[in-house]
MIVO-314984 format. One record per residue (C-alpha): residue number from 1; residue in three letters; x, y, z. Coordinates in steps of 0.1 Angstrom, whole numbers, plus 5000, padded with zeros to 4 digits. Example, Ala and Ser with C-alpha at 12.3 -4.5 7.8 and 13.67 -1.06 7.14 Angstrom:
BEGIN
+-----+-----+------+-------+------+
!   n ! res ! east ! north !   up !
+-----+-----+------+-------+------+
!   1 ! ALA ! 5123 !  4955 ! 5078 !
!   2 ! SER ! 5137 !  4989 ! 5071 !
+-----+-----+------+-------+------+
This chain:
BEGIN
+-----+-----+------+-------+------+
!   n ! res ! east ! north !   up !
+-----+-----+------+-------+------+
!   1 ! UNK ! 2113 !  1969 ! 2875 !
!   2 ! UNK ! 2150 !  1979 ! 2868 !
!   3 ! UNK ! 2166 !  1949 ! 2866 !
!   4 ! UNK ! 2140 !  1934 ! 2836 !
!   5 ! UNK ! 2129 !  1976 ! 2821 !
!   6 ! UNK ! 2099 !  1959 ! 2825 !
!   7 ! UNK ! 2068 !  1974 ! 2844 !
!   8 ! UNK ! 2028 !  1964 ! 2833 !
!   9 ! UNK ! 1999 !  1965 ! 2857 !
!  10 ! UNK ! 1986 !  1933 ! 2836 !
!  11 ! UNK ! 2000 !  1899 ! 2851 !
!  12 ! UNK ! 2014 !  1874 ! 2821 !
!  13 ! UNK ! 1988 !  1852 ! 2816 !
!  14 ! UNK ! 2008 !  1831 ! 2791 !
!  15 ! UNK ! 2047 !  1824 ! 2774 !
!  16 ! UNK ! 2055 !  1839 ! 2743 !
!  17 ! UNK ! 2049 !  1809 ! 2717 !
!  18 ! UNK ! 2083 !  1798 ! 2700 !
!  19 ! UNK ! 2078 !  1792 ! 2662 !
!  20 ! UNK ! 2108 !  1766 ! 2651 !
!  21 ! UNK ! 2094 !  1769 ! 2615 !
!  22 ! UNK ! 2103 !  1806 ! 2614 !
!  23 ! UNK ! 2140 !  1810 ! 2606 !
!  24 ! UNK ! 2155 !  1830 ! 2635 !
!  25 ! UNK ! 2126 !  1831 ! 2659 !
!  26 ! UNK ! 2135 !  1801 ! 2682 !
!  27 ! UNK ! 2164 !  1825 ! 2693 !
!  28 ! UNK ! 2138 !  1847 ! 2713 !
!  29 ! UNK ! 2135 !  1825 ! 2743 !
!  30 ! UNK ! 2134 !  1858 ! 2764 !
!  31 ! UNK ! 2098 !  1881 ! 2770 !
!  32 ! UNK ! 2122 !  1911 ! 2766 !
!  33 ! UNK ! 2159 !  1914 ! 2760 !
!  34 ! UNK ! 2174 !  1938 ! 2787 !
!  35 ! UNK ! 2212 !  1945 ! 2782 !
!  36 ! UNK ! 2232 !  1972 ! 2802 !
!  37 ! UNK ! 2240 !  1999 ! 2778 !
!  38 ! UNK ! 2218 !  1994 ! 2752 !
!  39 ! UNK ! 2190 !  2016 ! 2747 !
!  40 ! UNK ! 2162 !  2016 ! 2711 !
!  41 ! UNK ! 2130 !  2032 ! 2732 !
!  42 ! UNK ! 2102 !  2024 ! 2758 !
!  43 ! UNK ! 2071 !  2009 ! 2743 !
!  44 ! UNK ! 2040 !  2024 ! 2766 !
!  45 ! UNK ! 2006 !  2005 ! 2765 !
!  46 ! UNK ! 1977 !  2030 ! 2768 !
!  47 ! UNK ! 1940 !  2017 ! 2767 !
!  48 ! UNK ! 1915 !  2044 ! 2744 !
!  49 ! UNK ! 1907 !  2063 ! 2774 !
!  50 ! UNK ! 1950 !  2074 ! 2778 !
!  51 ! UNK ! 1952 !  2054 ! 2809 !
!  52 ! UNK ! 1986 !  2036 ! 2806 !
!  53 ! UNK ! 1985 !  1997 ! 2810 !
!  54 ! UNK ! 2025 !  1997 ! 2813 !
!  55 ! UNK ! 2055 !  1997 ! 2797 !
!  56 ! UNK ! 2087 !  1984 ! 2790 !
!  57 ! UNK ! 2125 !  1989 ! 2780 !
!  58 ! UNK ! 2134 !  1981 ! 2743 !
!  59 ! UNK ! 2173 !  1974 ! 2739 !
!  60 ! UNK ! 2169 !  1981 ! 2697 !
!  61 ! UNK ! 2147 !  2006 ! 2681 !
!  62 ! UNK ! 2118 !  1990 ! 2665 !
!  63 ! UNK ! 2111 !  1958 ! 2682 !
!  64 ! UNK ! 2085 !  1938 ! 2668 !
!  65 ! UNK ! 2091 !  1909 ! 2692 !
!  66 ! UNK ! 2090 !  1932 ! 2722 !
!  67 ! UNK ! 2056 !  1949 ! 2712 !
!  68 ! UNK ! 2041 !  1909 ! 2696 !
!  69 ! UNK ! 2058 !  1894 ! 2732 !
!  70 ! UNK ! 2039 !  1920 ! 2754 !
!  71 ! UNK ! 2005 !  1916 ! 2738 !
!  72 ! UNK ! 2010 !  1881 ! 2738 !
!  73 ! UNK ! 2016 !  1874 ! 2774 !
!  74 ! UNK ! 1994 !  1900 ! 2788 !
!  75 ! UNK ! 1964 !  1907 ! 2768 !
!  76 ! UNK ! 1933 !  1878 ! 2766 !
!  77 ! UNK ! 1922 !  1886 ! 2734 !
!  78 ! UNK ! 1942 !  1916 ! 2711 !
!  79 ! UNK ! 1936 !  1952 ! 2710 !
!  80 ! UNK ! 1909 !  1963 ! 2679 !
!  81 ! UNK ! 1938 !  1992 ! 2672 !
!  82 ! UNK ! 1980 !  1990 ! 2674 !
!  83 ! UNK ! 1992 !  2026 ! 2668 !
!  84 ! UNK ! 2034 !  2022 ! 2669 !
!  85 ! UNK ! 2057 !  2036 ! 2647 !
!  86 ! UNK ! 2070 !  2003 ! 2631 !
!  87 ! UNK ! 2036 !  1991 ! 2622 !
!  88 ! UNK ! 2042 !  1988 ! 2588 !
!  89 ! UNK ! 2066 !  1954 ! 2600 !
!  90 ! UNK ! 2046 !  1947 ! 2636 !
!  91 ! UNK ! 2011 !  1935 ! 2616 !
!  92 ! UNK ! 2029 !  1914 ! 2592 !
!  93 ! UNK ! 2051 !  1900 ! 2618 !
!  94 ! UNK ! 2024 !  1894 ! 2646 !
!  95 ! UNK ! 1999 !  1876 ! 2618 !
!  96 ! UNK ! 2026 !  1856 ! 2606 !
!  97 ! UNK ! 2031 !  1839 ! 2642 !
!  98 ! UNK ! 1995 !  1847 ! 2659 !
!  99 ! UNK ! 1970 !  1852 ! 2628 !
! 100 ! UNK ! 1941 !  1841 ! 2651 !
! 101 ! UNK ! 1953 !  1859 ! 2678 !
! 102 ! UNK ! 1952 !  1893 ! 2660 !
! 103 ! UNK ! 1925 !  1884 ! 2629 !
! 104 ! UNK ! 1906 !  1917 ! 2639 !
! 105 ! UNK ! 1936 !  1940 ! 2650 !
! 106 ! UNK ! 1945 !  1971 ! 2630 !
! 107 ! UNK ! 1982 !  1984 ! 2629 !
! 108 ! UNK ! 1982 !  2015 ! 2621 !
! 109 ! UNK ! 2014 !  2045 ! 2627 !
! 110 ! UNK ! 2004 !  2079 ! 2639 !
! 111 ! UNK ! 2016 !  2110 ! 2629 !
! 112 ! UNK ! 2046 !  2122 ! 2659 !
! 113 ! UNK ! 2066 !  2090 ! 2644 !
! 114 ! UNK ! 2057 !  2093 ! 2608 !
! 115 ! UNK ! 2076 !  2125 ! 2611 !
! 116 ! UNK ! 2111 !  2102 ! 2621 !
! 117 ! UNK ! 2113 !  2124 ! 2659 !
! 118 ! UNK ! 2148 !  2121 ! 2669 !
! 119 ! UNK ! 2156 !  2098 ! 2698 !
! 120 ! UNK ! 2160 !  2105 ! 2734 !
! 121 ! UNK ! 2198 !  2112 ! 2747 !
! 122 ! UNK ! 2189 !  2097 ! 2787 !
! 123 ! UNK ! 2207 !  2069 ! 2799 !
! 124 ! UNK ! 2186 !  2036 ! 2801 !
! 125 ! UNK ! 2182 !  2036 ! 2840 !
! 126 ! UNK ! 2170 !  2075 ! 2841 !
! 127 ! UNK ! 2148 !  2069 ! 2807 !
! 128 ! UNK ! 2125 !  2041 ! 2830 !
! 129 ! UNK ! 2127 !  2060 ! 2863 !
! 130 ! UNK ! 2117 !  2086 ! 2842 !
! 131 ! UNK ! 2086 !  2070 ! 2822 !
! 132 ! UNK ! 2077 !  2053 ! 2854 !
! 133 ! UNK ! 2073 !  2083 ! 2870 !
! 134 ! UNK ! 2054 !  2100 ! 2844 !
! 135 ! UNK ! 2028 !  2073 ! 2835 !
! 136 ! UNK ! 2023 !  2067 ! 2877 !
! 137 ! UNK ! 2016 !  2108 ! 2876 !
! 138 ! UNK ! 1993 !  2106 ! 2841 !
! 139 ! UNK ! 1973 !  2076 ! 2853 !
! 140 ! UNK ! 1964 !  2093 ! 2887 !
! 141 ! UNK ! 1954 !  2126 ! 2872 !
! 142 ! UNK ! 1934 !  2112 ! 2844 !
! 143 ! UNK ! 1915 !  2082 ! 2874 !
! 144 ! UNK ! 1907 !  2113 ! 2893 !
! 145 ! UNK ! 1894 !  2132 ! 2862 !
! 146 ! UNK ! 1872 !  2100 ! 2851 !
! 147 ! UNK ! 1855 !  2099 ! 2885 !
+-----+-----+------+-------+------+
């Protein structure tokens, strides 16, 4: 998990497409773009019922191709509902490369990042133990509450 900041409970099922015809999008031949050091935020997948389906590392703030590469490779068909604070760019970016893919997803921001919430001061390694630990902890407490 540390060595890719990448931890999801669903398998990839594909590759993130490459799209030659897009000026600058041939240079993401990675899923996600770990560098020591560098630290933009932790994208977290939760399902409707605030079970989290995973998470992973971003190396810039608001990374479209981290949030399009994750749905992408993991998810069959898209979620109905993306709520991330870059939305505004994610829905144009994803339809641009995936518009089947996502023809009935809605990208929508919600209102703890509308309000431009500072960013977290841990270090990269302590920020995933961190989140791993958390989301392990949320997901068992809200499994027990469900049954």
């Amino acid at each position: 998990m540390t060595c890719t900041g990448c931890f999801y409970s669903l398998p990839p099922i594909r590759h993130r497409p490459i799209y030659p015809s897009i000026p600058g999008d041939s240079k993401k031949t990675r899923l996600f773009a770990w560098r020591a050091g560098a630290y933009g935020g932790i994208m977290v997948a939760w399902c409707m019922h605030s079970v989290c389906y995973g998470f992973h590392h971003m190396p810039t703030s608001e990374g479209r191709n981290d949030v399009f590469s994750a749905m992408v490779t993991r998810w069959p068909i898209a979620p109905e509902q993306v709520v991330y604070d870059f939305a505004c760019a994610l829905g144009p970016y994803c339809m641009l490369r995936e518009p089947e893919f996502f023809k009935n997803t809605l990208f929508a921001i919600d209102d703890f990042h509308a309000k431009d919430h500072t960013k977290s001061i841990c270090c990269q390694d302590r920020a995933i133990i961190f989140t791993k630990v958390f989301l392990s902890v949320w997901n068992r407490r809200r499994i027990l509450n469900l049954g």
